[in-house]
Structure formats: structure tokens, C-alpha cells
C-alpha positions as CSV (number, residue, x, y, z in Angstrom):
1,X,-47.5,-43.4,22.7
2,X,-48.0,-46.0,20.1
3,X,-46.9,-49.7,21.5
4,X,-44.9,-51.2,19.0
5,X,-43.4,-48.5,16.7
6,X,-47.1,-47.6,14.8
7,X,-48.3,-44.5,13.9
8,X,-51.8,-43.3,14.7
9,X,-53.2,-44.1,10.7
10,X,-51.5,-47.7,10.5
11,X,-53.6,-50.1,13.0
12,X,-56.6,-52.6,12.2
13,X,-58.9,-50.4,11.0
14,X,-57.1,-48.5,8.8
15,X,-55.6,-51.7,7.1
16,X,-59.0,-53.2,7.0
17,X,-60.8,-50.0,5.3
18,X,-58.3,-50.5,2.3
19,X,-60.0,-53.5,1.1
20,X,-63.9,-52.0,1.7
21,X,-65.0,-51.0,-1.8
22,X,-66.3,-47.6,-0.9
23,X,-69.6,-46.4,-1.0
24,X,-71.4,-49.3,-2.1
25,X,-73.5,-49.4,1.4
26,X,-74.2,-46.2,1.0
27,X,-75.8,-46.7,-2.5
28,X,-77.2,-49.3,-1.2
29,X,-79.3,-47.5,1.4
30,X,-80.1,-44.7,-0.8
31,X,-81.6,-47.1,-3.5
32,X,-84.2,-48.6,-0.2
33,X,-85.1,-44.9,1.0
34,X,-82.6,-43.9,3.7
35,X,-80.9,-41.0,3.7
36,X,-77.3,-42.4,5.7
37,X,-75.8,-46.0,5.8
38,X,-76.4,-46.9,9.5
39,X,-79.5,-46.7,9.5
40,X,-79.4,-48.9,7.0
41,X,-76.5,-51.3,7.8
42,X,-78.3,-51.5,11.5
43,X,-81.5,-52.8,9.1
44,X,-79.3,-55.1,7.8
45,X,-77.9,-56.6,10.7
46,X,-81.4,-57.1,12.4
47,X,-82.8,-59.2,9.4
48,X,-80.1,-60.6,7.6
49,X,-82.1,-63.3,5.8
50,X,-83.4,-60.5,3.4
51,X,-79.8,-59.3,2.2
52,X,-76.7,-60.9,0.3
53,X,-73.7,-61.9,2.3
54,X,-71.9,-59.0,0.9
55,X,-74.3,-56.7,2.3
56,X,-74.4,-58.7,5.9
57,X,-71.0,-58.3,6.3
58,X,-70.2,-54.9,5.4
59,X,-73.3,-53.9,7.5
60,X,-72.3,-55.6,10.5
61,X,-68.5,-54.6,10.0
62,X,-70.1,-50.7,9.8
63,X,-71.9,-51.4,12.8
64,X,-68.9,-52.6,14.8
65,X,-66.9,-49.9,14.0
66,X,-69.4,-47.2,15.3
67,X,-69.7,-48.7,18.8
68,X,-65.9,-47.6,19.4
């Protein structure tokens, strides 16, 4: 049972995945050589002084949401 009258696709995630401009990671990590994003993102998130904001954050969001 949902608490509070949701449904299983309306929570946090799913309203915070409608504002992430997809696929741009993903280009992203094709263009340096990897074949998948979180590879990538995890590349990211260990040396963020090489990468834009942009890319910091939707690395380290990407990385959050694969440790659930």
C-alpha cells in the first residue's frame, strides 16, 4: 500500500526524472570512450574539478539513484 493516496509512478523520482534532459550523460560518456553512463558519472563524481556543474550534478544524481 501506498501511504498517502500515490501511486507506484508518482513519488520523488519520478517527479524529478521529468526535469533531467535525457541522454545528455550518456552522450557525454560516449564522446570520452565509455560504452554506459555510470561508469562515467561514477568518473565524474570522483574528480569533479575536471567537469562542468551540469555534468557534477547529473553524475552524482545518477549515482544516487543506483545505490537504491
Amino acid at each position: 500500500m501506498i501511504p498517502y493516496g500515490g501511486s507506484m509512478g508518482t513519488g520523488l523520482l519520478s517527479e524529478a526524472m521529468k526535469h533531467v534532459k535525457k541522454g545528455t550523460l550518456t552522450r557525454m560518456a560516449k564522446e570520452h570512450g565509455y560504452s554506459h553512463a555510470l561508469p562515467f558519472a561514477k568518473e565524474i563524481v570522483s574528480h569533479p574539478e575536471k567537469y562542468t556543474e551540469k555534468a557534477r550534478k547529473k553524475s552524482q544524481f545518477l549515482v544516487n539513484i543506483q545505490k537504491k
